[in-house]
MDAnalysis code that builds the backbone (N, CA, C; Angstrom):
import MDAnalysis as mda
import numpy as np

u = mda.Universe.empty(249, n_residues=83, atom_resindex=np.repeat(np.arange(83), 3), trajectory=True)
u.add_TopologyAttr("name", ["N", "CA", "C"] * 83)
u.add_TopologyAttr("resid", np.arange(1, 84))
u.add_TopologyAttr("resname", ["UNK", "UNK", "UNK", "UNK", "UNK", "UNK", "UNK", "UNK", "UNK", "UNK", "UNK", "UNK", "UNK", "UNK", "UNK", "UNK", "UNK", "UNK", "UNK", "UNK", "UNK", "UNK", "UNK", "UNK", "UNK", "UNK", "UNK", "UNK", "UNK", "UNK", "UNK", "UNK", "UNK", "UNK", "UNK", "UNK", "UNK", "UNK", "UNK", "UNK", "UNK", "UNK", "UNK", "UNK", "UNK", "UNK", "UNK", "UNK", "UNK", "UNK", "UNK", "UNK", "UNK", "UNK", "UNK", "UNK", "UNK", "UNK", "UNK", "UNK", "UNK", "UNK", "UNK", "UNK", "UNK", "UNK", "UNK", "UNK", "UNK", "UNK", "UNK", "UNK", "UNK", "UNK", "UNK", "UNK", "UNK", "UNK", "UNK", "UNK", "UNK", "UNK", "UNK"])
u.atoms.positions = np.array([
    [9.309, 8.662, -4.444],
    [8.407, 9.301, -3.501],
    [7.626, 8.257, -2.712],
    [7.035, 6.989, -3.178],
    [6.289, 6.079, -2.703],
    [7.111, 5.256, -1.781],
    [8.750, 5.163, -2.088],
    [9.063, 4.547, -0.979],
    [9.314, 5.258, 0.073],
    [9.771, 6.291, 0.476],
    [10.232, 7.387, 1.222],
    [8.662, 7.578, 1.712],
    [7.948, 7.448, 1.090],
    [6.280, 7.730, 2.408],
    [5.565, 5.715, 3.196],
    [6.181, 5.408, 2.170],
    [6.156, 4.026, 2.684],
    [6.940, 3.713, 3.877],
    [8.320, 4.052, 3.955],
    [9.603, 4.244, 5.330],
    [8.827, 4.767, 6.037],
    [8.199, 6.130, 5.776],
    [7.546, 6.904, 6.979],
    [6.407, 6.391, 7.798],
    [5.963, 5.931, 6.892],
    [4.465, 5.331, 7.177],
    [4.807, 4.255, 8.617],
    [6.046, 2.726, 7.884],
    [6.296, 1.769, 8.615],
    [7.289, 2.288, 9.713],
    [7.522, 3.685, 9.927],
    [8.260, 3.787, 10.751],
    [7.935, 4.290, 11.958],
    [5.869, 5.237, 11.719],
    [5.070, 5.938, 12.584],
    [4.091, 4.365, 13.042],
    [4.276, 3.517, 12.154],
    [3.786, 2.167, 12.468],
    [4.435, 1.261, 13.841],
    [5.993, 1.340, 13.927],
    [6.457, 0.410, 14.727],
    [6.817, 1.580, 15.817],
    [6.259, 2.506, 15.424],
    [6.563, 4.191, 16.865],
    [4.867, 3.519, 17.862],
    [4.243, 3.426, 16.707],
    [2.848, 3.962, 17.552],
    [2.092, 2.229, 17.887],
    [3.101, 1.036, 17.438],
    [2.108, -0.506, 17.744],
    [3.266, -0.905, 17.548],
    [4.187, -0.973, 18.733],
    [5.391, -2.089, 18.838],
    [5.032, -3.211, 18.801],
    [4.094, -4.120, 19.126],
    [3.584, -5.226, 19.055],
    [3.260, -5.981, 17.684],
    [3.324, -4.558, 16.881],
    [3.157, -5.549, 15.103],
    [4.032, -5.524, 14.222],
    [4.213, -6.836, 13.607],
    [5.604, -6.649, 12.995],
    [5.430, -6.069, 11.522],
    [6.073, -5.326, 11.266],
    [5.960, -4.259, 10.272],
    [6.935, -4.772, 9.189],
    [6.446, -4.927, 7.735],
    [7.059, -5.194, 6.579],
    [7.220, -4.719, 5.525],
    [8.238, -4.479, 4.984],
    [8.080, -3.345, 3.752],
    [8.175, -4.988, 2.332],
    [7.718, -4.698, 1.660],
    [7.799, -5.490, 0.500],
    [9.699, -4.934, -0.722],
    [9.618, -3.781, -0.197],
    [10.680, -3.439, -0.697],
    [11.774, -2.806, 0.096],
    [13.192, -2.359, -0.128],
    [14.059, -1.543, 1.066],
    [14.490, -0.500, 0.032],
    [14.740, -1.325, -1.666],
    [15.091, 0.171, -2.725],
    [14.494, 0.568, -3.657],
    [14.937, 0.805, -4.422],
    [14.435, 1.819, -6.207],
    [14.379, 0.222, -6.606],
    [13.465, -0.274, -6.697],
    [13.439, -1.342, -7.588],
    [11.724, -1.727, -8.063],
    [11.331, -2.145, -8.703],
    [10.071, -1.865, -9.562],
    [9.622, -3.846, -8.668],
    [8.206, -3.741, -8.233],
    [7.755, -4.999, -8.465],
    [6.634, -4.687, -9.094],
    [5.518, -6.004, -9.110],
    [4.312, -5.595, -9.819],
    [3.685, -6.099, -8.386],
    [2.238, -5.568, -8.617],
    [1.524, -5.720, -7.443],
    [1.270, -7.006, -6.967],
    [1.537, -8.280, -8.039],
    [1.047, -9.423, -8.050],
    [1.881, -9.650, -6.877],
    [3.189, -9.370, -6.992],
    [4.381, -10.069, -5.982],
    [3.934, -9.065, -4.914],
    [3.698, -8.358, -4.908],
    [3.716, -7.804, -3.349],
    [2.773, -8.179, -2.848],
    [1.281, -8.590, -3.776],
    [0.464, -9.605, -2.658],
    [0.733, -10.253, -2.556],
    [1.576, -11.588, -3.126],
    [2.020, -13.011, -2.985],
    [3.183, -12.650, -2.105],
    [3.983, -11.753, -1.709],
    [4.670, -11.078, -0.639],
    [3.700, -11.192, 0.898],
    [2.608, -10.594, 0.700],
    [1.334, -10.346, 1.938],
    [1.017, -11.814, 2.304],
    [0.346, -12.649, 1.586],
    [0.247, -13.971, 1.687],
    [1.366, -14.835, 2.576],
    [2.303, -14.905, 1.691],
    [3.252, -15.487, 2.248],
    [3.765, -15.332, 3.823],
    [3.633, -14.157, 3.964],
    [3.975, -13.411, 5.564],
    [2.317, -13.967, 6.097],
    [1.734, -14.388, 5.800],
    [0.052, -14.334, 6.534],
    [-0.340, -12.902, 6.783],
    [-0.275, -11.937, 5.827],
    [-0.418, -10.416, 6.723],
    [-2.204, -10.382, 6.903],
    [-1.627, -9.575, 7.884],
    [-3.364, -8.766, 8.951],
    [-3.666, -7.918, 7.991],
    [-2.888, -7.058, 7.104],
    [-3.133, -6.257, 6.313],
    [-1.950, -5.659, 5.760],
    [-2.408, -5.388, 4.782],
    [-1.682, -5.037, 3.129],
    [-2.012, -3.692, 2.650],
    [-0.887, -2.711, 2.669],
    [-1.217, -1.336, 1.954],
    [0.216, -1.444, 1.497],
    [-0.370, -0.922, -0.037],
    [0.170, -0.525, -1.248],
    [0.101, 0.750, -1.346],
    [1.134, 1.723, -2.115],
    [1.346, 3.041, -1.617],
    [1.707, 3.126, -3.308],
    [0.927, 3.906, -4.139],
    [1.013, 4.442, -5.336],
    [0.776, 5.550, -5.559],
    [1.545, 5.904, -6.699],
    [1.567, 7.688, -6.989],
    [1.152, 7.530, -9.016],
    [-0.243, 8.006, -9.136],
    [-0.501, 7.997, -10.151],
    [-0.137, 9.507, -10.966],
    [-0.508, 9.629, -12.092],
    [-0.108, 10.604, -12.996],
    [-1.161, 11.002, -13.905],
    [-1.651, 12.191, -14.484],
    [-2.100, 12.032, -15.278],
    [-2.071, 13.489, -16.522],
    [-1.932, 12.951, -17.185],
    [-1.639, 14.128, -18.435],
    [-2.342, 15.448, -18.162],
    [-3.536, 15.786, -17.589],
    [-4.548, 16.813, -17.100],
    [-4.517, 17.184, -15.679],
    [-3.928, 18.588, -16.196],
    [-3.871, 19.194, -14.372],
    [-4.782, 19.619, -13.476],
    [-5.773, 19.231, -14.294],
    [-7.100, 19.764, -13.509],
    [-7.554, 18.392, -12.312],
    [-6.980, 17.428, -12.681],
    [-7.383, 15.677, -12.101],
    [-6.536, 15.863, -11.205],
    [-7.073, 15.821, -9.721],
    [-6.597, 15.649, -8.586],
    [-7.449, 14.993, -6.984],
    [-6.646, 14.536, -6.428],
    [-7.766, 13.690, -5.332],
    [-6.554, 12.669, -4.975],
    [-7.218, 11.581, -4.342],
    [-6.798, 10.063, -4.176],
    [-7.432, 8.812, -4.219],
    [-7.368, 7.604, -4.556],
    [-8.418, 6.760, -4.505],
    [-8.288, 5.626, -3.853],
    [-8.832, 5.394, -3.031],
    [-8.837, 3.867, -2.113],
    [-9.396, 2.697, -2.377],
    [-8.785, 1.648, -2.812],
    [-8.826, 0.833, -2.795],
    [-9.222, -0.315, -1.592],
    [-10.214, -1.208, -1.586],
    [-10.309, -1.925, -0.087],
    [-11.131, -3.887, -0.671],
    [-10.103, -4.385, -0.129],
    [-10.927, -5.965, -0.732],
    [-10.295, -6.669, 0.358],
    [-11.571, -7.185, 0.718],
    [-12.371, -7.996, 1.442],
    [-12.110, -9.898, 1.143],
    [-10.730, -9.761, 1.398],
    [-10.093, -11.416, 0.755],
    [-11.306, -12.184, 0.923],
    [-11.791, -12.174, 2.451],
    [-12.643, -13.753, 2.818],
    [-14.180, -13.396, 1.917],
    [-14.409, -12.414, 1.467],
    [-15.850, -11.957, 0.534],
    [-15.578, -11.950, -0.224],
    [-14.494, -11.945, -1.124],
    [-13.829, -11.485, -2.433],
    [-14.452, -10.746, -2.936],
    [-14.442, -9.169, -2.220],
    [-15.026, -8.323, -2.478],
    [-14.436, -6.916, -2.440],
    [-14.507, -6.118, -3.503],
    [-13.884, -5.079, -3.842],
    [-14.743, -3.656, -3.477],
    [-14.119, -2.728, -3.070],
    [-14.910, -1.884, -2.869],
    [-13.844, -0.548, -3.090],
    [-14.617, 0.227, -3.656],
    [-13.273, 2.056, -4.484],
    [-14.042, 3.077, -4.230],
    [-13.470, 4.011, -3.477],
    [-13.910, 5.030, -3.357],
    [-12.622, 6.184, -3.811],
    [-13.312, 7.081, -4.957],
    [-12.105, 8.369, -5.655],
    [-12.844, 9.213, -4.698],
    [-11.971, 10.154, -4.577],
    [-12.134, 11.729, -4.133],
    [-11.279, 12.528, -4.878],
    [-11.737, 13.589, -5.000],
    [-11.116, 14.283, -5.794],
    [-11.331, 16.047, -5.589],
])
């Protein structure tokens, strides 16, 4: 599911800002850990980095999404859940 909204995502990306070059860290079903896909971001010098995860949780009542946002040059983290 995460890659198939990830395709979509980079694909309404290079529709709507031809000018930026758009990178997927992955093309299949294959597992990385997040470490490599930032050392993936790095490596490219990226402007920005989104990670696209689908969590789970044993209780059907837990629902929302949560954002993640860090601030490389502050090294600063900032999370906001909704739910």
């Amino acid at each position: 599911i995460t890659l198939l909204l990830a395709q979509s995502v980079a694909a309404q990306l290079v529709l709507r800002m031809p000018h930026a070059k758009v990178l997927l860290t992955r093309d299949g079903d294959r597992t990385l850990t997040l470490a490599d896909r930032v050392r993936f971001a790095n490596e490219q010098h990226a402007d920005l980095f989104l990670s696209i995860h689908a969590n789970a949780s044993p209780t059907k009542e837990q629902s929302g999404f949560e954002t993640f946002v860090v601030d490389a040059k502050a090294g600063a983290l900032a999370t906001a859940s909704h739910g």
